[in-house]
PyMOL CGO cylinders between C-alpha atoms (Angstrom):
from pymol import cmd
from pymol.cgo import CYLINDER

trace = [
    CYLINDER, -11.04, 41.99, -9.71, -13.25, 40.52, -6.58, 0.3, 1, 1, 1, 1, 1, 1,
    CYLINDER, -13.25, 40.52, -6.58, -11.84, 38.10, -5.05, 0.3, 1, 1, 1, 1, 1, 1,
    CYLINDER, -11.84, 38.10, -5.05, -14.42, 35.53, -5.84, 0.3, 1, 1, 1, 1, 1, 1,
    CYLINDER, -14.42, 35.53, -5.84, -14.04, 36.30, -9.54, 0.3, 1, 1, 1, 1, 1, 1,
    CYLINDER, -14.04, 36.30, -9.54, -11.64, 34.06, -11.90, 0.3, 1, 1, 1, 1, 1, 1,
    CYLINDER, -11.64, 34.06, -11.90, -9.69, 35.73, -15.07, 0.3, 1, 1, 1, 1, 1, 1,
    CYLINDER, -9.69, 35.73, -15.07, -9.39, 33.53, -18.31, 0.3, 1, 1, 1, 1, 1, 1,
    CYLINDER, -9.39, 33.53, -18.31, -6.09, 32.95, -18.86, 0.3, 1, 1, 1, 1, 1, 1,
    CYLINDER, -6.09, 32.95, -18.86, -6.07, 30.56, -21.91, 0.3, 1, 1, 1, 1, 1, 1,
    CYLINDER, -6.07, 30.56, -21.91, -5.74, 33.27, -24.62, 0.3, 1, 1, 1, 1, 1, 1,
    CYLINDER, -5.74, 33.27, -24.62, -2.55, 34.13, -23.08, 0.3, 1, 1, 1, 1, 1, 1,
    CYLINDER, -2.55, 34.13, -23.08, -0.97, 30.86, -23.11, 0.3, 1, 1, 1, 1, 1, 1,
    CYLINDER, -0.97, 30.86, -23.11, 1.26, 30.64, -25.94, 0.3, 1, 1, 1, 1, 1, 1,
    CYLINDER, 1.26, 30.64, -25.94, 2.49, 34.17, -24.89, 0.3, 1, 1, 1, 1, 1, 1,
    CYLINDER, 2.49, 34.17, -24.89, 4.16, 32.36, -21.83, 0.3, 1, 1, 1, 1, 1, 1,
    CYLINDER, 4.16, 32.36, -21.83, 7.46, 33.58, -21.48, 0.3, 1, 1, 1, 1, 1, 1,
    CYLINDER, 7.46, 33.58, -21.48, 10.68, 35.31, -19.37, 0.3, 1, 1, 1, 1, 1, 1,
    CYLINDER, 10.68, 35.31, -19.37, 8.91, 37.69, -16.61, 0.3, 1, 1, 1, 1, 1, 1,
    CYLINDER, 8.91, 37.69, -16.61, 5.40, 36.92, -17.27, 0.3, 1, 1, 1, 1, 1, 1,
    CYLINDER, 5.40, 36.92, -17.27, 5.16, 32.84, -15.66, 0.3, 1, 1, 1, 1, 1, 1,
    CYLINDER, 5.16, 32.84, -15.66, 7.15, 30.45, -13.69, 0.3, 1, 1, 1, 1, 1, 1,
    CYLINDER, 7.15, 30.45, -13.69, 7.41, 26.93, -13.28, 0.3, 1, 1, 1, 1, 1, 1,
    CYLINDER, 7.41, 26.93, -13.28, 6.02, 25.27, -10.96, 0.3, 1, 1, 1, 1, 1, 1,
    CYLINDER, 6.02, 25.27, -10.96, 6.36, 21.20, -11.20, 0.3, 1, 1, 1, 1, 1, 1,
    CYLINDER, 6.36, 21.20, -11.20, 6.36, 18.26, -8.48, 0.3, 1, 1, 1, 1, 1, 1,
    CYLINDER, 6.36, 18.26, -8.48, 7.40, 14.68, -8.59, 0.3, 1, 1, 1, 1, 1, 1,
    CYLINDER, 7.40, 14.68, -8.59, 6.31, 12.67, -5.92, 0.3, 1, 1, 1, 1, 1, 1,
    CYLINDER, 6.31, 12.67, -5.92, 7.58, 9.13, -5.23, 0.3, 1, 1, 1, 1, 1, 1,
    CYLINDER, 7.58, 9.13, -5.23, 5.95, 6.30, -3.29, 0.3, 1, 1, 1, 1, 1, 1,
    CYLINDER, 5.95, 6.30, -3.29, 4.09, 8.74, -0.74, 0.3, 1, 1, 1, 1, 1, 1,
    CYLINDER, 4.09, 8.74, -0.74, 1.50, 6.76, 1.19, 0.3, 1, 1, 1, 1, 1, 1,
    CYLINDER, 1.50, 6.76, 1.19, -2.25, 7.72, 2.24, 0.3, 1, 1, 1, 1, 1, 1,
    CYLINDER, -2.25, 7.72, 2.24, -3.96, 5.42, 5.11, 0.3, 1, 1, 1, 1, 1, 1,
    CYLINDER, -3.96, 5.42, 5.11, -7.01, 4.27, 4.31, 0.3, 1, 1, 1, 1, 1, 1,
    CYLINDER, -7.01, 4.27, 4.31, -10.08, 6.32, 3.88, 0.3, 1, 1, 1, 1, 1, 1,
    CYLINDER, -10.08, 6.32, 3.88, -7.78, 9.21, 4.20, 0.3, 1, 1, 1, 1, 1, 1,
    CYLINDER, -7.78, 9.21, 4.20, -7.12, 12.71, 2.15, 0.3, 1, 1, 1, 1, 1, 1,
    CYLINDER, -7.12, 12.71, 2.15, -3.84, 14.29, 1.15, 0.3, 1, 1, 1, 1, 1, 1,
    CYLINDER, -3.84, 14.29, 1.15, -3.67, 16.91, -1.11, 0.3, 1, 1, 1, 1, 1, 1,
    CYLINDER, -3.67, 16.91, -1.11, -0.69, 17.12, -2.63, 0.3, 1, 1, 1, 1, 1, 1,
    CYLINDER, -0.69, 17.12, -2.63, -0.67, 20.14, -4.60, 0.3, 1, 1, 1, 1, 1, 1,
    CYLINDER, -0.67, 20.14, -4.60, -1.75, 23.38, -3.49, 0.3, 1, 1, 1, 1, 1, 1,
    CYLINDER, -1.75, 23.38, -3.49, -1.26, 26.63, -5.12, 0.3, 1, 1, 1, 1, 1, 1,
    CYLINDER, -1.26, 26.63, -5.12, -2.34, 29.88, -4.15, 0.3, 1, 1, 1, 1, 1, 1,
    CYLINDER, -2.34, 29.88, -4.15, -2.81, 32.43, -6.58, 0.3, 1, 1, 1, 1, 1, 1,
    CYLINDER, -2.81, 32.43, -6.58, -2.84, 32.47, -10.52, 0.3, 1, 1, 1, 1, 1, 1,
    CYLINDER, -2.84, 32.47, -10.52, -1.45, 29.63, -12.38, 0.3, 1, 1, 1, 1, 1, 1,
    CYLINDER, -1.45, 29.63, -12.38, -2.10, 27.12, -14.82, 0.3, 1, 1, 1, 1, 1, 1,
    CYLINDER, -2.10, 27.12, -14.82, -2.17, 23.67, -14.69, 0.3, 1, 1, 1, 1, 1, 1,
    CYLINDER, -2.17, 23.67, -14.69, -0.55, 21.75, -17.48, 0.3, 1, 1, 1, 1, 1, 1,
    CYLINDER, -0.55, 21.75, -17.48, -0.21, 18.44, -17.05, 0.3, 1, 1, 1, 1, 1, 1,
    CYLINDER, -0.21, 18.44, -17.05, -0.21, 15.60, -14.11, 0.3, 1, 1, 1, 1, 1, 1,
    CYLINDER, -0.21, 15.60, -14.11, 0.26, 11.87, -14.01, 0.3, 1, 1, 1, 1, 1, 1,
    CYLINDER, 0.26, 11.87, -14.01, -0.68, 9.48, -10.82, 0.3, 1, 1, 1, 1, 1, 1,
    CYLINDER, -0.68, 9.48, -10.82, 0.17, 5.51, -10.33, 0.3, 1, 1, 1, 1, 1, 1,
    CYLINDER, 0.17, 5.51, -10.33, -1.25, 3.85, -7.41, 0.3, 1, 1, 1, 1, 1, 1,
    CYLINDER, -1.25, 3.85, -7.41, -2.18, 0.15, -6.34, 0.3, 1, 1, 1, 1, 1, 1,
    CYLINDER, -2.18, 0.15, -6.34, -5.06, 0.53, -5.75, 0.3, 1, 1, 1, 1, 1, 1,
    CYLINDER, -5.06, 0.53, -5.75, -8.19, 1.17, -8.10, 0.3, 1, 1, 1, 1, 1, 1,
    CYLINDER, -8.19, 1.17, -8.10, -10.27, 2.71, -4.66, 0.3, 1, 1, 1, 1, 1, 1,
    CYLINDER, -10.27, 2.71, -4.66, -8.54, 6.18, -5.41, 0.3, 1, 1, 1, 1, 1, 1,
    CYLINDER, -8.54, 6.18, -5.41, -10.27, 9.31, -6.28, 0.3, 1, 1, 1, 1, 1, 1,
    CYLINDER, -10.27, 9.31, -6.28, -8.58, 12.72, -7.70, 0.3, 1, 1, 1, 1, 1, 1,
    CYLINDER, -8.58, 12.72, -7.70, -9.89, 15.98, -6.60, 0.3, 1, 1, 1, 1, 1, 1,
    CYLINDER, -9.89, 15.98, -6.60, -9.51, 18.99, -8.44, 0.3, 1, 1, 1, 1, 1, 1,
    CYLINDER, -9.51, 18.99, -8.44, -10.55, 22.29, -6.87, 0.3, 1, 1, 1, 1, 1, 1,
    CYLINDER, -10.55, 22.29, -6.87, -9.78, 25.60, -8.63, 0.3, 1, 1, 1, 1, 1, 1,
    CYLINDER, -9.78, 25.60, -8.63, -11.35, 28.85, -8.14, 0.3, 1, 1, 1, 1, 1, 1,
    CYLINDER, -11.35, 28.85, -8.14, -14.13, 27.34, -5.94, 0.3, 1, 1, 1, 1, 1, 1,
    CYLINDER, -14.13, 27.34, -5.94, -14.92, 24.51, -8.53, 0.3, 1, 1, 1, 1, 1, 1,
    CYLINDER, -14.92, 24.51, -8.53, -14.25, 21.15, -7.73, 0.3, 1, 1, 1, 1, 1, 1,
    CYLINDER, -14.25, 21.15, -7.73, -14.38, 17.92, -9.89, 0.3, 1, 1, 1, 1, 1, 1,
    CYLINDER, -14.38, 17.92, -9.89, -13.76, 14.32, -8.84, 0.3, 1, 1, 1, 1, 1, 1,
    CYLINDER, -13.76, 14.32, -8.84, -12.05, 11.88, -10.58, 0.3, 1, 1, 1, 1, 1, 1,
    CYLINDER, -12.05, 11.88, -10.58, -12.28, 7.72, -9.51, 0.3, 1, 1, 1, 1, 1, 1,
    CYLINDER, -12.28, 7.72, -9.51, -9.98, 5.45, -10.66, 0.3, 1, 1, 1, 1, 1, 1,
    CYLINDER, -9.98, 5.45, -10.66, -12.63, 2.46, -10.98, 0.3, 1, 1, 1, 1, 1, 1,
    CYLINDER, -12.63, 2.46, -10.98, -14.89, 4.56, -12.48, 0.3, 1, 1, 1, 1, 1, 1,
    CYLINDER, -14.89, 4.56, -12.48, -12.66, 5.92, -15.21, 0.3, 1, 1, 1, 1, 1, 1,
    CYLINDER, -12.66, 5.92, -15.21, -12.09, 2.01, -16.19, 0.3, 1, 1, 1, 1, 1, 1,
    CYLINDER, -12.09, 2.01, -16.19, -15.80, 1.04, -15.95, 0.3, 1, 1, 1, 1, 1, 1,
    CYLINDER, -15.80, 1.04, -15.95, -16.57, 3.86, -18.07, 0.3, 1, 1, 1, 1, 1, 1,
    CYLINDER, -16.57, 3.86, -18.07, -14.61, 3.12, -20.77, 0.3, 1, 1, 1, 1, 1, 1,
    CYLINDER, -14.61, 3.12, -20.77, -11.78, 5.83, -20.32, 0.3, 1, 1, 1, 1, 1, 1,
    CYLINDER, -11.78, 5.83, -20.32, -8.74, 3.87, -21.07, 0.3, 1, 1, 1, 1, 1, 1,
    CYLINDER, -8.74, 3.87, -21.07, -7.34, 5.65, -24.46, 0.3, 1, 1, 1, 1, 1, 1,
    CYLINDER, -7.34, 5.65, -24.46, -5.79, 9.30, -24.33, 0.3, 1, 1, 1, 1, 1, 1,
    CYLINDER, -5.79, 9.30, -24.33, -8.69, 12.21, -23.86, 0.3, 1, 1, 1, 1, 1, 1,
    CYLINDER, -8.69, 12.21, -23.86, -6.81, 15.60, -24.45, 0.3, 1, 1, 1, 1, 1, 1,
    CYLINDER, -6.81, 15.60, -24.45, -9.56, 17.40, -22.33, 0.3, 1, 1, 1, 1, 1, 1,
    CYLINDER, -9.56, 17.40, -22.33, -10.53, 14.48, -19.52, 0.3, 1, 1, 1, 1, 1, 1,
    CYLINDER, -10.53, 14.48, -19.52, -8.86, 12.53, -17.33, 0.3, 1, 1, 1, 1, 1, 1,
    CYLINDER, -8.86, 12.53, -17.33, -7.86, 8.87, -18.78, 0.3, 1, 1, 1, 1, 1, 1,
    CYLINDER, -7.86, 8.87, -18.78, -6.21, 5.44, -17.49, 0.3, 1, 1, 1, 1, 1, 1,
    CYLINDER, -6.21, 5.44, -17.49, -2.80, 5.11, -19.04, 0.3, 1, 1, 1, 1, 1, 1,
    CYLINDER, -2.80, 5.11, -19.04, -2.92, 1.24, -17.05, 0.3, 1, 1, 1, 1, 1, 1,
    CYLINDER, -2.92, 1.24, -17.05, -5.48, -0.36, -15.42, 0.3, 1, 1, 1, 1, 1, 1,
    CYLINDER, -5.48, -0.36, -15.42, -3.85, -3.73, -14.39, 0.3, 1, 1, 1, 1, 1, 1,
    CYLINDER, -3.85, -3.73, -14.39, -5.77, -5.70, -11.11, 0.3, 1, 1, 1, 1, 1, 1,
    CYLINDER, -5.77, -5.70, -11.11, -2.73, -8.38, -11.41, 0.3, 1, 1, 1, 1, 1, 1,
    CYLINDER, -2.73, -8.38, -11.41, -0.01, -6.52, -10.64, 0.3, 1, 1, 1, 1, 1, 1,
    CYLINDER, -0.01, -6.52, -10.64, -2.07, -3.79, -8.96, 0.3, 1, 1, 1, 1, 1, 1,
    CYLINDER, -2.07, -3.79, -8.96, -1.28, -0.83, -11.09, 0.3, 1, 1, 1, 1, 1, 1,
    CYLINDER, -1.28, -0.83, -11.09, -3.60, 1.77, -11.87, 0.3, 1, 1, 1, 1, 1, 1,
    CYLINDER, -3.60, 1.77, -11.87, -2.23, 5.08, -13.59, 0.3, 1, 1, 1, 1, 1, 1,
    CYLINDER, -2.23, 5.08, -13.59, -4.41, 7.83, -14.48, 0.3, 1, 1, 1, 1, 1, 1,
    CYLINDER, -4.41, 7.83, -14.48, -3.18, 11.02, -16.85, 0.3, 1, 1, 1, 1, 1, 1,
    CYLINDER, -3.18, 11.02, -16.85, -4.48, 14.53, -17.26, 0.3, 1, 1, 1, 1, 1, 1,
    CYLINDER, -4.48, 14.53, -17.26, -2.99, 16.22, -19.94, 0.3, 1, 1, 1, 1, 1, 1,
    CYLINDER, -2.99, 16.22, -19.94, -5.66, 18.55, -21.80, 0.3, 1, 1, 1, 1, 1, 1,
    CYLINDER, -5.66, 18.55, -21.80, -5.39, 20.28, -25.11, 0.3, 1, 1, 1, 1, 1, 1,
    CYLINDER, -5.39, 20.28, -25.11, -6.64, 23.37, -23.19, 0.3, 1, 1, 1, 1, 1, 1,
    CYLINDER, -6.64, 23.37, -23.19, -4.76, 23.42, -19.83, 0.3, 1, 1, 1, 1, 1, 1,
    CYLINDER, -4.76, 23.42, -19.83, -6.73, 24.43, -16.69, 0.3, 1, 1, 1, 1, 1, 1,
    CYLINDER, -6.73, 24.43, -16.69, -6.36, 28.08, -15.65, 0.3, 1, 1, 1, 1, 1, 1,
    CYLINDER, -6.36, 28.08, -15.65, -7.18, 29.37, -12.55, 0.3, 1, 1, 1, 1, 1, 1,
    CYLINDER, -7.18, 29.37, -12.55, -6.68, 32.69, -10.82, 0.3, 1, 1, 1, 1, 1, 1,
    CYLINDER, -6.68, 32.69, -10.82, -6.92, 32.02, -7.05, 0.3, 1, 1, 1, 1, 1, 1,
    CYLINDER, -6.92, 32.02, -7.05, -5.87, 28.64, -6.51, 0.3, 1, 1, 1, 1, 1, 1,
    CYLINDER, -5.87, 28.64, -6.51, -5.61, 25.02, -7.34, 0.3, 1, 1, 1, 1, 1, 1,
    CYLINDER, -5.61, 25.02, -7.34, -5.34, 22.02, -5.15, 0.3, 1, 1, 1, 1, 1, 1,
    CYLINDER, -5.34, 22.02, -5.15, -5.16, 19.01, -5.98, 0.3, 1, 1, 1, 1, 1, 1,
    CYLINDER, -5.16, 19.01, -5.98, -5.95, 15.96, -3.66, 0.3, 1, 1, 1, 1, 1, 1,
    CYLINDER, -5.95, 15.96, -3.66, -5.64, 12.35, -3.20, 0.3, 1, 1, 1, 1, 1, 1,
    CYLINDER, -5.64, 12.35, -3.20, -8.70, 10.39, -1.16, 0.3, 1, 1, 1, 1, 1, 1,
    CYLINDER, -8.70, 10.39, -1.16, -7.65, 6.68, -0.57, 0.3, 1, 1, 1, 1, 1, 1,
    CYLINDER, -7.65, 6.68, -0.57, -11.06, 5.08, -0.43, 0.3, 1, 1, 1, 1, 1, 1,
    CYLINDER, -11.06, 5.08, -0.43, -10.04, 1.50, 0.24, 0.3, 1, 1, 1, 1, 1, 1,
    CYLINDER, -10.04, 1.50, 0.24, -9.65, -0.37, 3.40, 0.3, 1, 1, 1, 1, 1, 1,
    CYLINDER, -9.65, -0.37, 3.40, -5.46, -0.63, 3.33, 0.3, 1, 1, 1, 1, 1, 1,
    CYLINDER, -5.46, -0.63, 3.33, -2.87, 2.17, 3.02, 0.3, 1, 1, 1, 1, 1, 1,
    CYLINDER, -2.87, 2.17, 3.02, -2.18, 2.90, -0.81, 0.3, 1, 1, 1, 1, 1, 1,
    CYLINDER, -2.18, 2.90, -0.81, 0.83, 4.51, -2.30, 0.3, 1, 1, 1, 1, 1, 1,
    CYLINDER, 0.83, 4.51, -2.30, 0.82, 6.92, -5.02, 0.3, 1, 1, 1, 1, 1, 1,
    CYLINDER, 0.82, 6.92, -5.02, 3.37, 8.43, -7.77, 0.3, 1, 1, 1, 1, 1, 1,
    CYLINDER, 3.37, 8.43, -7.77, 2.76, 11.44, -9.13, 0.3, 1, 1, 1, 1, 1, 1,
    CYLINDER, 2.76, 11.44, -9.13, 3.79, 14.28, -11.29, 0.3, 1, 1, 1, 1, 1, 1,
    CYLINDER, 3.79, 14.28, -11.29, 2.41, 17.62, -12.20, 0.3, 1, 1, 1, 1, 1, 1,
    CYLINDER, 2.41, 17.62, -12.20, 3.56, 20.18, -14.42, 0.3, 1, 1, 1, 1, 1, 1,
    CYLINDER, 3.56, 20.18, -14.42, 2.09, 23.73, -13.26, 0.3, 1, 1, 1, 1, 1, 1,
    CYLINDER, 2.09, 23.73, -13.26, 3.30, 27.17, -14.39, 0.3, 1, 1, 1, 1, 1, 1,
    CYLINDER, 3.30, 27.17, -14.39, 2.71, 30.31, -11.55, 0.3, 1, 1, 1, 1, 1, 1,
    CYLINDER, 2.71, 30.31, -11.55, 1.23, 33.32, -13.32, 0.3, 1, 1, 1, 1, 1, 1,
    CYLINDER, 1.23, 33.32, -13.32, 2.91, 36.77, -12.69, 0.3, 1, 1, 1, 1, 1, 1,
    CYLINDER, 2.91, 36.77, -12.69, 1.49, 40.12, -11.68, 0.3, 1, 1, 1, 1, 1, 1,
    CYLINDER, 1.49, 40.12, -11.68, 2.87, 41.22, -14.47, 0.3, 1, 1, 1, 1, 1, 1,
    CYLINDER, 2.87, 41.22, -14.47, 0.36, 39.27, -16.57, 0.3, 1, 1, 1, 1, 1, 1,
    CYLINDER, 0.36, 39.27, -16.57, -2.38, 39.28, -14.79, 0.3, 1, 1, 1, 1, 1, 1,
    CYLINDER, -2.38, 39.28, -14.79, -2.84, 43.11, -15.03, 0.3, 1, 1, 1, 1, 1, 1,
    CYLINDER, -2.84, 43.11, -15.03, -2.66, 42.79, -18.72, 0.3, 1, 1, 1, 1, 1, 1,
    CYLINDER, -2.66, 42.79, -18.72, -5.25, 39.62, -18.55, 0.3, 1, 1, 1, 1, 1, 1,
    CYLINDER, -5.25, 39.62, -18.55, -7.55, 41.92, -16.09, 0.3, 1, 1, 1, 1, 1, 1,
    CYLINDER, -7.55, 41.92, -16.09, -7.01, 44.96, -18.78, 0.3, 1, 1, 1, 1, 1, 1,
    CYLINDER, -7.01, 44.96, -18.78, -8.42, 42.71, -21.62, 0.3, 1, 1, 1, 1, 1, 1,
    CYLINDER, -8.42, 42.71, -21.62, -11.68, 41.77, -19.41, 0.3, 1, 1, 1, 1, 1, 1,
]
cmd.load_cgo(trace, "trace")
C-alpha cells in the first residue's frame, strides 16, 4: 500500500475483536484554548477508527477539525445551530445543547458508519472568539492491528 493511499476498513467492523483492534478512548475535562488559538487534542498515527466523540464548550465561536488520511472537514458550533442541526444525525455532526444563557454549547459525532482511516486522525479544537474557552470532550477510537490490516490490504 503507498503511503498516500487509505484502506476501507468499514466491512471489517463488526469483525472487531481480541488481536485484531484496540481501544483507544480520551476524556478530557475543562482543558482551556486562548483565544484564536488551535489545540488538537487527538492525534493518532496509523490505522484506526473513529467511533464516537462528544465536546461541551462555552462558547458558540468553536470550530472542530477533522483530518484523516489527508482529508479534512470543519465543523462550527454557530453554524451547526444556524443550520438547523440540533436533533441526532447518525452520519453528521449535531448540537446535543445550544444554550447562549448559561453558555453551553455541546456538539456530538456519533455516525452509523464510523470514520476509518489508515494513516491518521487528528482531531482539533480552534477557539475563534476573543476570550479563552474551555472544552469537555470525549472520544471513543479503536487502533487497528497489523494483523488486520494485511487481511484488509489482501481483500483490495
Amino acid at each position: 500500500m503507498a503511503a498516500n493511499e487509505s484502506v476501507n476498513l468499514i466491512p471489517f467492523y463488526p469483525f472487531l475483536y481480541e488481536d485484531f483492534f484496540e481501544p483507544e478512548s480520551i476524556s478530557l475535562e475543562d482543558e482551556y484554548i486562548a483565544a484564536d488559538q488551535k489545540l488538537t487534542f487527538f492525534a493518532h498515527e496509523g490505522a484506526g477508527i473513529l467511533q464516537f466523540l462528544f465536546l461541551k464548550t462555552d462558547t458558540a465561536d468553536f470550530d472542530i477539525i477533522i483530518e484523516a488520511d489527508g482529508k479534512e472537514t470543519t465543523n462550527n458550533i454557530k453554524s451547526l445551530y444556524e443550520l438547523g442541526l440540533t436533533f441526532p444525525l447518525r452520519n453528521f455532526f449535531f448540537l446535543a445543547r445550544y444554550d447562549t444563557s448559561a453558555n453551553i454549547y455541546c456538539v456530538v459525532y456519533d455516525p452509523l458508519s464510523p470514520l476509518s482511516f489508515s494513516r491518521y486522525c487528528h482531531i482539533t479544537a480552534h477557539n475563534k472568539s476573543a476570550a479563552a474557552a474551555k472544552f469537555t470532550t470525549v472520544i471513543s477510537a479503536v487502533k487497528i492491528t497489523e494483523k488486520l490490516l494485511k487481511i484488509a490490504e489482501a481483500e483490495v
